[in-house]
C-alpha positions in Angstrom: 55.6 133.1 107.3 55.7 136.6 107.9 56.3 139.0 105.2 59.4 140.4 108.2 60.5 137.4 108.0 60.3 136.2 104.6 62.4 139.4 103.5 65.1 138.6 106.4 65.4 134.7 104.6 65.8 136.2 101.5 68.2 138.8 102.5 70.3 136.3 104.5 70.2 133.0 102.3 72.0 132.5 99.4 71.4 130.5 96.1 73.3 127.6 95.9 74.9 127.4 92.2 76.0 124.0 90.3 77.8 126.2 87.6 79.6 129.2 87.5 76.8 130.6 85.3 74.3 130.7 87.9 76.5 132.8 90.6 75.4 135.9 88.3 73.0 138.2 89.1 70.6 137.1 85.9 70.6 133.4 86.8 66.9 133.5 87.8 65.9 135.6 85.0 63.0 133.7 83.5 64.3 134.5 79.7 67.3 133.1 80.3 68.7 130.1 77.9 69.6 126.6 79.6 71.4 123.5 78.1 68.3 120.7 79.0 64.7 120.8 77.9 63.8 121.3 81.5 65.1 123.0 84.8 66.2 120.8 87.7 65.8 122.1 90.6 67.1 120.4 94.2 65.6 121.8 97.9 66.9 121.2 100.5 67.7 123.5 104.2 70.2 120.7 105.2 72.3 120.9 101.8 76.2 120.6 102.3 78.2 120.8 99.3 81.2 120.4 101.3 80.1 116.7 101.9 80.8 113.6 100.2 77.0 112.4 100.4 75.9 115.4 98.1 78.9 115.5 95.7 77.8 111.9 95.1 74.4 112.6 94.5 75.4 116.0 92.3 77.8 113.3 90.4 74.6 111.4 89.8 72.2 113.9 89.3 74.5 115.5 86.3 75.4 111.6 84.6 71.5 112.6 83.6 71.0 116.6 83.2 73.9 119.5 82.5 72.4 122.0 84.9 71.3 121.1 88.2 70.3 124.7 90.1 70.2 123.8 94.2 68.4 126.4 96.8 68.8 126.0 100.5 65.7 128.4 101.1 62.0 127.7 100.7 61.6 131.5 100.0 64.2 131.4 96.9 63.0 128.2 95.9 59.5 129.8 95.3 60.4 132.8 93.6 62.7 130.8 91.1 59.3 128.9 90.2 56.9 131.8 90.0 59.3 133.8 87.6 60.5 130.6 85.5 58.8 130.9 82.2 58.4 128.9 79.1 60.1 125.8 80.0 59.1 122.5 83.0 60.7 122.3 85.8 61.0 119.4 88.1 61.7 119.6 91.8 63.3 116.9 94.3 63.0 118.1 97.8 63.8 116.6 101.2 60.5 115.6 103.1 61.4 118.2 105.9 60.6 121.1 103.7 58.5 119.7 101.4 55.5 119.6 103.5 55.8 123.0 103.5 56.9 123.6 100.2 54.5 121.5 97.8 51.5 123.7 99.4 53.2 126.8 97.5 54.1 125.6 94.7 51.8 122.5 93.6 49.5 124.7 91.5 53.0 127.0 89.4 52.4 125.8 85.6 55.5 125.0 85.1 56.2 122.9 87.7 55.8 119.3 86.0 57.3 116.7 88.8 58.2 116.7 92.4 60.2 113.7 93.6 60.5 113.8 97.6 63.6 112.6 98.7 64.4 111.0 102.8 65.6 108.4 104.2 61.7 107.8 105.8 60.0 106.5 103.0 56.7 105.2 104.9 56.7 107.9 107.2 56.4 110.3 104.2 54.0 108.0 101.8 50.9 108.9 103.7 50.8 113.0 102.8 52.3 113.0 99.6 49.4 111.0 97.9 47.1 114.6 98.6 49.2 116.2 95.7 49.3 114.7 92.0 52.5 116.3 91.3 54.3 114.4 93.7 55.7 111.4 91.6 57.1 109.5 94.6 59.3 108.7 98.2 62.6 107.9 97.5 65.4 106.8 100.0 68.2 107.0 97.0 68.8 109.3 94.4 69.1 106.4 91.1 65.3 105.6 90.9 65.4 109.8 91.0 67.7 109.7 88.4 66.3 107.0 86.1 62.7 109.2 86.2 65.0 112.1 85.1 66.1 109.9 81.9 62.4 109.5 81.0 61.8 113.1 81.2 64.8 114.0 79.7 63.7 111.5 76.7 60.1 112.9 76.6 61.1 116.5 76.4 63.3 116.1 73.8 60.6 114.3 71.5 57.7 117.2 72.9 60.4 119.8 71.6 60.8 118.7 68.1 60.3 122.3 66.3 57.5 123.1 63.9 57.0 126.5 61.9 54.7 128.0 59.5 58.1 130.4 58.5 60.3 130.3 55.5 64.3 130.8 56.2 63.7 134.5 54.4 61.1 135.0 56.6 62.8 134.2 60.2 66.0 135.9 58.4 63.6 139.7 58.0 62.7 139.3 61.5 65.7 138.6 63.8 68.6 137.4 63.8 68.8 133.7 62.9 72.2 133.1 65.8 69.7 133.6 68.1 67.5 130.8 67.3 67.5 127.4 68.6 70.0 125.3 66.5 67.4 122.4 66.2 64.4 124.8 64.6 67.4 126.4 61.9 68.4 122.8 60.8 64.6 121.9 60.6 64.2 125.1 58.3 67.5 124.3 56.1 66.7 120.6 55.8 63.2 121.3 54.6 64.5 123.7 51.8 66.6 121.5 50.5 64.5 118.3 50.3 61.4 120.6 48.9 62.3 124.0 47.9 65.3 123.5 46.0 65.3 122.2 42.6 67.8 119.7 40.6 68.8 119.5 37.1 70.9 116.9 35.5 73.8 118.5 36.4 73.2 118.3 40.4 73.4 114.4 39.8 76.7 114.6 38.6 78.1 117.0 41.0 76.6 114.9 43.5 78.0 111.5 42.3 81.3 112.9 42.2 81.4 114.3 45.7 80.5 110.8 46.9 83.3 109.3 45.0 85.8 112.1 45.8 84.8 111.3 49.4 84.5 107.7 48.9 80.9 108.0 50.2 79.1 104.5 49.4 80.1 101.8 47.2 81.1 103.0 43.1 78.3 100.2 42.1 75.3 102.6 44.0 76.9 105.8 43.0 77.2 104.9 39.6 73.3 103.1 39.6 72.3 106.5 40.9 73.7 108.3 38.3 72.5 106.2 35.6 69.2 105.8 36.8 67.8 108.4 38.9 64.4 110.7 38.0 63.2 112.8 39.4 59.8 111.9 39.4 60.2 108.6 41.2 61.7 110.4 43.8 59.8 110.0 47.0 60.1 113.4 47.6 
């Protein structure tokens, strides 16, 4: 593709947006924060929002991720990749691009997974085994989607937070609403199980907020009470 004619695609096609969020002018902006551990990403030239067949498939698509980003040109589709940073992305493209496409793109970092999607599966099988990205043919979207919920699972457990900081620490440097939600309640949970420390008198003010609250049965509140040390505390 000519670089004439690579800047008259990109000029002329536009970015197809699942959300409102992404019709903005910072929706490829590699910093930017998503909902999912991962970007989904759909290719396709032929793409029709307007048509039953794709609002099914968005439907089924979004029963497994929140954000589904959709680009009807090879060019965008690219240039999304190359500037996404810090996170995988996973791209399902129709076999009529993706011969094309997978070249491009098959060596981007982030680019975990590409699912091809036709309704030829045989006619596709023989070319997509020369790229180890390409996870499989597939005629219908729910085998698609039940690979998604794997990968949904597996990012999740692969972005359990760890940190060398203390919650004074993080607090000096920036500004802690700006931090992922999981990696504060990491930080706050670890301070109270080892950090803090607890007297006689944070056993009874404990007890009785379980009772106020009716938290447990009286029989273990009241064995806590009564018989709790700290040193035979597992932690």
């Amino acid at each position: 593709m000519s670089d004439q004619q690579s800047s008259q695609n990109i000029s002329t096609s536009s970015k197809i947006a699942v959300t409102t969020t992404r019709a903005s002018s910072d929706a490829i902006h590699p910093k930017k924060r998503i909902i999912q551990n991962f970007l989904l990403i759909w290719m396709d030239v032929d793409i029709d929002q307007s048509k039953d067949n794709c609002q099914n498939t968005l439907i089924q698509l979004r029963s497994v991720v929140n954000d589904v980003t959709i680009f009807s040109q090879p060019d965008e589709c690219v240039d999304f990749l190359t500037e996404v940073d810090g996170v995988k992305a996973f791209l399902i493209v129709a076999s009529t691009i993706g011969q094309q496409i997978v070249p491009l793109i098959h060596d981007v970092p982030q680019l975990d997974a590409v699912y091809i999607f036709n309704d030829n599966k045989h006619q596709n099988e023989k070319w997509t085994k020369e790229w180890a990205k390409i996870k499989g043919v597939h005629t219908e979207i729910t085998p698609i989607c039940e690979a998604l919920q794997l990968v949904s699972k597996q990012c999740g457990q692969d972005c359990i937070p760890l940190s060398f900081f203390t919650i004074e620490e993080v607090a000096s440097n920036q500004n802690l609403n700006q931090l992922e939600p999981s990696f504060m309640y990491t930080q706050i949970f670890k301070e109270i199980l080892l950090d803090l420390k607890y007297d006689e008198q944070s056993v009874k003010k404990f007890t009785a907020y379980c009772r106020n609250g009716d938290y447990g049965a009286p029989a273990t509140i009241n064995r806590f009470e009564n018989e709790y040390y700290s040193q035979l505390a597992i932690w």
